[in-house]
C-alpha positions as CSV (number, residue, x, y, z in Angstrom):
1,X,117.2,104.1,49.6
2,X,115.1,101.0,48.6
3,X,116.1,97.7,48.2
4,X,118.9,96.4,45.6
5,X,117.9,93.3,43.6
6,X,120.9,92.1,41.3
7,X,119.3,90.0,38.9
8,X,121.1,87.5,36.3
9,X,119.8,86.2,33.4
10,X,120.0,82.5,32.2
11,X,122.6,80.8,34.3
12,X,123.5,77.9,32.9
13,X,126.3,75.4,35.0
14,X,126.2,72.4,33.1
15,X,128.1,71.2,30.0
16,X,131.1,73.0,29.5
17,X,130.8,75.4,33.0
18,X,130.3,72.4,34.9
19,X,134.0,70.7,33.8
20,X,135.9,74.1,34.4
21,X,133.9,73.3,38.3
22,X,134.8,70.2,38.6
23,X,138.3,70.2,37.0
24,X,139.3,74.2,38.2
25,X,137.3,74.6,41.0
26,X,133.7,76.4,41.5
27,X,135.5,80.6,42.2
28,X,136.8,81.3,38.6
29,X,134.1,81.6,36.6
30,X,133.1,85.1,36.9
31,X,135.2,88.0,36.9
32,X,136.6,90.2,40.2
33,X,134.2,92.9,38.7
34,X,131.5,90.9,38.1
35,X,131.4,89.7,41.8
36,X,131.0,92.8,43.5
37,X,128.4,94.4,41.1
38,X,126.7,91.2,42.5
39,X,127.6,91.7,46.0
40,X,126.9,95.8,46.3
41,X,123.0,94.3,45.8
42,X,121.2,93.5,49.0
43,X,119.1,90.6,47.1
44,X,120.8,88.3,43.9
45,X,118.1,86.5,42.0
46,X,119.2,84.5,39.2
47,X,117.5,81.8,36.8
48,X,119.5,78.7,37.4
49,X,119.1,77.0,33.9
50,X,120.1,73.2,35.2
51,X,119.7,71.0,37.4
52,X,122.8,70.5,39.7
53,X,123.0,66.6,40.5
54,X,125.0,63.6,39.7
55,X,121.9,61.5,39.3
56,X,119.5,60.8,36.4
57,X,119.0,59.8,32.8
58,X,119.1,62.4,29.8
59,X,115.0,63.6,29.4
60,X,115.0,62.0,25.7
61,X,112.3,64.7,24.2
62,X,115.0,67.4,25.3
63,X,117.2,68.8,22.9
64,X,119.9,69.7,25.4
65,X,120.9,68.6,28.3
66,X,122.3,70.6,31.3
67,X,123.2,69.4,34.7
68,X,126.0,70.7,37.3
69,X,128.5,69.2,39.3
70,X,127.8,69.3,43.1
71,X,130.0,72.0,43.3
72,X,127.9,74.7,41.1
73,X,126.3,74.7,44.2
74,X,129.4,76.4,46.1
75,X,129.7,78.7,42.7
76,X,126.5,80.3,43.8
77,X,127.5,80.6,47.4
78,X,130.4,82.7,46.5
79,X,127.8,85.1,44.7
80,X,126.1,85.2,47.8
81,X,122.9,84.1,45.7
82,X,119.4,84.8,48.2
83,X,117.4,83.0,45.2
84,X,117.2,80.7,42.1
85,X,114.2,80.5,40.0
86,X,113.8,76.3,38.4
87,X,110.6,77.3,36.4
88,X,112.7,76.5,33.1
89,X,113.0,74.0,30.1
90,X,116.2,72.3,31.6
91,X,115.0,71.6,35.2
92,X,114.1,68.3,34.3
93,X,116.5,67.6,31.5
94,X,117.8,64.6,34.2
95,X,114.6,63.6,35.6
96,X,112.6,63.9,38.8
97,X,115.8,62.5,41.0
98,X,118.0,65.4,39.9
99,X,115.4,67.9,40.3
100,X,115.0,66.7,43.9
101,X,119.1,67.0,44.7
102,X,118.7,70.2,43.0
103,X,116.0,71.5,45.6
104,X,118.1,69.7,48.7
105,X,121.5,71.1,48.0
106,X,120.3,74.4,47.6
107,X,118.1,75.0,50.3
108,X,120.5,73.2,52.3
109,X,123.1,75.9,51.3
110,X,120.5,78.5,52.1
111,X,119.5,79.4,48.8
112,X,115.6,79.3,48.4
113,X,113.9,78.0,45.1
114,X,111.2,79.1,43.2
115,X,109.2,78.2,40.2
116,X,109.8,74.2,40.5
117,X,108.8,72.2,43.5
118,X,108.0,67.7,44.7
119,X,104.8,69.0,43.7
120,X,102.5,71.5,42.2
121,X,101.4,73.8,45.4
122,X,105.4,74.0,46.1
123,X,106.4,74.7,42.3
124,X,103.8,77.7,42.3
125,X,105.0,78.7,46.3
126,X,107.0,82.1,46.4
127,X,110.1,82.9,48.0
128,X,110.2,85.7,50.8
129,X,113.5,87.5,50.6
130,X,114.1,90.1,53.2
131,X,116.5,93.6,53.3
132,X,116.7,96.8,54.6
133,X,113.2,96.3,56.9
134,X,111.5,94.9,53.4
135,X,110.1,91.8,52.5
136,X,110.0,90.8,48.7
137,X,108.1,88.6,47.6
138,X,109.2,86.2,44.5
139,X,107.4,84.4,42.1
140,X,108.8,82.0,39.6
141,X,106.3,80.7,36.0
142,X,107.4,79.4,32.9
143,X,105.6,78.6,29.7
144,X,107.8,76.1,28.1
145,X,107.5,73.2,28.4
146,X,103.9,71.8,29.3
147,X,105.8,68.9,29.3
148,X,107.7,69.4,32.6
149,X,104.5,70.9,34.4
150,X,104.2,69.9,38.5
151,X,101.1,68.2,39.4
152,X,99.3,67.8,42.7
153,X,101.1,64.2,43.0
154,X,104.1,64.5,41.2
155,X,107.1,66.8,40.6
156,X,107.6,69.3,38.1
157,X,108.0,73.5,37.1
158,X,105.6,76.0,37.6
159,X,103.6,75.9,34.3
160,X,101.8,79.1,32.9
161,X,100.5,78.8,29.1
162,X,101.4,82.9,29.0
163,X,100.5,82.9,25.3
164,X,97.3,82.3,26.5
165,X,94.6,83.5,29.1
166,X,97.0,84.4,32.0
167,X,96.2,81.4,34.6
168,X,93.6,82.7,37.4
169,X,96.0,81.4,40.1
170,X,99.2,83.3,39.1
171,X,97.4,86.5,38.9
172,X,95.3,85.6,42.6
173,X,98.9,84.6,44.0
174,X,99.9,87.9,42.8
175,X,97.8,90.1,44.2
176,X,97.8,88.2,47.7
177,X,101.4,88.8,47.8
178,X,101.3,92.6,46.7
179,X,98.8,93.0,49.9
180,X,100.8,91.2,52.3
181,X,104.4,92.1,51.4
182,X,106.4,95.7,50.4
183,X,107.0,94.3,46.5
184,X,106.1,91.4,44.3
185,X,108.9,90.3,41.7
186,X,107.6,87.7,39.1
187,X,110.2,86.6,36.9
188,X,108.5,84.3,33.9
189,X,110.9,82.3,31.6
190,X,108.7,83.0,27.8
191,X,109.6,83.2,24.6
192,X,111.7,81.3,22.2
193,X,115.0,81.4,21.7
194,X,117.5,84.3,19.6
195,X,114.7,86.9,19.7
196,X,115.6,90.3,20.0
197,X,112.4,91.9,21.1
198,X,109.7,90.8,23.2
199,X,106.7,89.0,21.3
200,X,103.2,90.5,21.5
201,X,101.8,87.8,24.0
202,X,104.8,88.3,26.6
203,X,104.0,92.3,26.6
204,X,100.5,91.6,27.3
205,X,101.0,89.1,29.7
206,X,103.8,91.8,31.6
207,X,100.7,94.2,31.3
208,X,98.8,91.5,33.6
209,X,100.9,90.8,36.0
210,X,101.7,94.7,36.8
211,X,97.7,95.4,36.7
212,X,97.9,92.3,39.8
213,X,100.2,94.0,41.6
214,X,103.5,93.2,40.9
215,X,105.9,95.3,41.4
216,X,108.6,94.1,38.9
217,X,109.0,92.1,36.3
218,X,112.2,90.5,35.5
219,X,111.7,87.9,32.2
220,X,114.6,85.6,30.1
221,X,114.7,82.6,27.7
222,X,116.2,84.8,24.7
223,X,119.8,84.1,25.5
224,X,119.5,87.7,24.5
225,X,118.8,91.1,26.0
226,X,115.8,92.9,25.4
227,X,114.3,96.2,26.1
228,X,113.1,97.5,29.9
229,X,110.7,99.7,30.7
230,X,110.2,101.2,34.5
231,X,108.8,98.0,36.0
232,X,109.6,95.0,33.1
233,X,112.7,93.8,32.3
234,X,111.8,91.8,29.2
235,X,115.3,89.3,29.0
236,X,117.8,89.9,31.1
237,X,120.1,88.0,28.8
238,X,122.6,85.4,29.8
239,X,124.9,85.5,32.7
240,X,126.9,82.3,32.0
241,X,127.4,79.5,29.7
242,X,129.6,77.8,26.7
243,X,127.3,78.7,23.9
244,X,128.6,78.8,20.4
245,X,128.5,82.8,19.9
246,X,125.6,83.8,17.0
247,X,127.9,86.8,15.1
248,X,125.1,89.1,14.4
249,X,122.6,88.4,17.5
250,X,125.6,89.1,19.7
251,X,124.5,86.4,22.5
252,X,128.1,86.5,24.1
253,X,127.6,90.1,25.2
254,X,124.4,90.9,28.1
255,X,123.6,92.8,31.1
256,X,124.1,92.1,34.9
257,X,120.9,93.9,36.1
258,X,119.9,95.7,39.8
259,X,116.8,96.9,40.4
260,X,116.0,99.6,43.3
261,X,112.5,99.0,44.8
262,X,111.3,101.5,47.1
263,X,109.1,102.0,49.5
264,X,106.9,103.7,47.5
265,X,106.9,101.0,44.5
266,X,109.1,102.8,42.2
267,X,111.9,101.1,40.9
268,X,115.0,102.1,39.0
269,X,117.5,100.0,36.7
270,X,121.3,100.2,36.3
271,X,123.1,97.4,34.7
272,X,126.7,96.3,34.4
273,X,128.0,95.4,30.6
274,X,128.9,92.1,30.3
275,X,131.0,89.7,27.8
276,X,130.7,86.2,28.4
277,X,133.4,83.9,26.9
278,X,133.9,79.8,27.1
279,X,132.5,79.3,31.1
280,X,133.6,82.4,32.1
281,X,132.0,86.2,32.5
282,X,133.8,89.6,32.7
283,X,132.9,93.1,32.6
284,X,132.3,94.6,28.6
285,X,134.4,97.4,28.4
286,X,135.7,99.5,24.7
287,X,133.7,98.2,21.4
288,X,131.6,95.6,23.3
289,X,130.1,98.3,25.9
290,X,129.5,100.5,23.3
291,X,127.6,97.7,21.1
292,X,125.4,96.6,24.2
293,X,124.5,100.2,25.3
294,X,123.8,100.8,21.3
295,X,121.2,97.9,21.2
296,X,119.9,98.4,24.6
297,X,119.3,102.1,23.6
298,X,118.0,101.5,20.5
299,X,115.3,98.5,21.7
300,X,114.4,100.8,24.5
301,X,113.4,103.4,22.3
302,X,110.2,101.8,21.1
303,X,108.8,101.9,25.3
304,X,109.9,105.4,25.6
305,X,112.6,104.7,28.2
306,X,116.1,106.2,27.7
307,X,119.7,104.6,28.5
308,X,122.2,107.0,30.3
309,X,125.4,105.8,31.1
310,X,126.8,106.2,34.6
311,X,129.5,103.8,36.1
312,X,127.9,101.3,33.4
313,X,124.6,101.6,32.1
314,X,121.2,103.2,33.6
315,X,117.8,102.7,32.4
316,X,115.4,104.3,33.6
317,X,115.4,106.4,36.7
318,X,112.9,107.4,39.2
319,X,111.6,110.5,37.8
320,X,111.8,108.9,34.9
321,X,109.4,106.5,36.0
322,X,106.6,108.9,37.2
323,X,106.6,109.8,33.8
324,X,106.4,106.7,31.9
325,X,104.1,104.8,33.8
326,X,101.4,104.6,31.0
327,X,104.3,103.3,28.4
328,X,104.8,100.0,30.1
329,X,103.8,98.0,27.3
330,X,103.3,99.0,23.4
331,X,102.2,97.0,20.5
């Protein structure tokens, strides 16, 4: 047995999830099932779509705002989060003060942060999580927006124009990390919006950072699941929020995903069903399972990866993987 990597999509604590907090309390928000799917994982790795502060001015370019009570940060704790990835578009939706209560409260709750930093060298830094006599290494990028970019001086996300040339550091840092440590997860937040596939620049740039050495790759921004091949999870989806459901893209339902790395490299995928309602997420179970294992099925078709369901859903084993190593990315 490897090491067991839950990993949750956008995660967003603000708004609407951040009054049930403050008014309910920060332990209701995700269902009894939900919270041991997460805890059965050695490692929980989530992208933390806010800032959690009560500091700061609304970013006035931004279209939305997102920032969470102090006591998201407890919300997390419960989850027994190891991780949070900031290299978003709504780390900075408050500013450079909220950003640095973000980074204090949750290193100070022993969750470490990547992909947002005071500074450039510590936006671009990994995390080292460690399990079962393994250290994984983690690396957080995203190419939205240039806006919010970390400099040498001042604060900011870790910015990577992935629709371009892929950045020279982020593939150096990559394969420095894959020499040094038992697996490299890079977890890029690219692409726009409502998208049910990935675009052609975000399987390239997948395809770049496996040929550095990473061992997995674990993407969102969609709001919406997308395909996974042995080593690329293109969107994990959502795991929380009060978004307006779209009726057709199905954004309410999405995947809670863990990922065995082994020793050797090779991964594996199973993933729990999910329906998320008003700040609150439970297991997907009748109609809804059905839909998501439908679409996941269906978009994982076009990477020659196949969806068998087994206490939830599984994508992709280990054999499987041997054999589909040369269909990582098509198109």
């Amino acid at each position: 047995m490897g090491v067991r990597i839950a990993l949750g999509g956008d995660t967003m604590l603000g708004r609407g999830v951040g009054e049930e907090i403050t008014d309910h309390g920060p332990y209701g928000l995700f269902a009894r099932e939900v919270v041991e799917e997460l805890r059965r994982a050695d490692l929980r790795l989530l992208n933390l779509e806010c800032c959690i502060s009560t500091r700061g001015t609304e970013e006035p370019t931004a279209r939305f705002h997102f920032r969470a009570p102090p006591g998201a940060v407890e919300t997390l704790r419960a989850l027994r989060v190891d991780c949070v990835t900031l290299a978003n578009n709504h780390t900075l939706d408050y500013g450079d003060s909220a950003l640095e209560d973000t980074l204090t409260s949750l290193r100070e709750a022993g969750i470490q942060t990547v992909g947002a930093g005071r500074n450039q060298a510590e936006a671009r830094a990994p995390a080292i999580l460690n399990a079962r006599n393994m250290t994984i290494a983690v690396l957080g990028v995203t190419d939205h927006p240039q806006a919010y970019a970390a400099t040498e001086t001042t604060p900011g996300v870790a910015y990577a124009p992935l629709n371009r040339e892929i950045p020279a550091w982020l593939t150096k840092d990559i394969q420095q990390l894959s020499n040094i440590h038992n697996a490299v997860v890079i977890t890029p937040h690219w692409g726009p919006n409502m998208t049910t596939a990935p675009q052609p620049y975000i399987r390239a740039a997948a395809q770049k950072f496996l040929e550095a050495g990473a061992t997995l790759v674990a993407g969102h921004s969609a709001h919406v699941f997308h395909a996974a091949t042995p080593r690329v999870i293109y969107d994990l989806g959502d795991l929380i929020d009060d978004y307006i459901r779209d009726r057709k893209l199905r954004n309410d339902l999405s995947l809670l995903w863990t990922t065995e790395i082994k020793e050797t490299r090779q991964t594996s995928h199973k993933a729990l069903p999910l329906h998320l309602t008003y700040a609150h997420t439970s297991k997907a179970t009748g109609e809804d399972q059905k839909w998501i294992k439908t679409r996941l099925a269906t978009a994982c078709t076009e990477f020659d990866t196949e969806v068998i369901e087994q206490e939830g859903l599984t994508v992709v084993t280990d054999e499987q993987a041997s054999n589909t190593s040369n269909h990582e990315v098509k198109g």
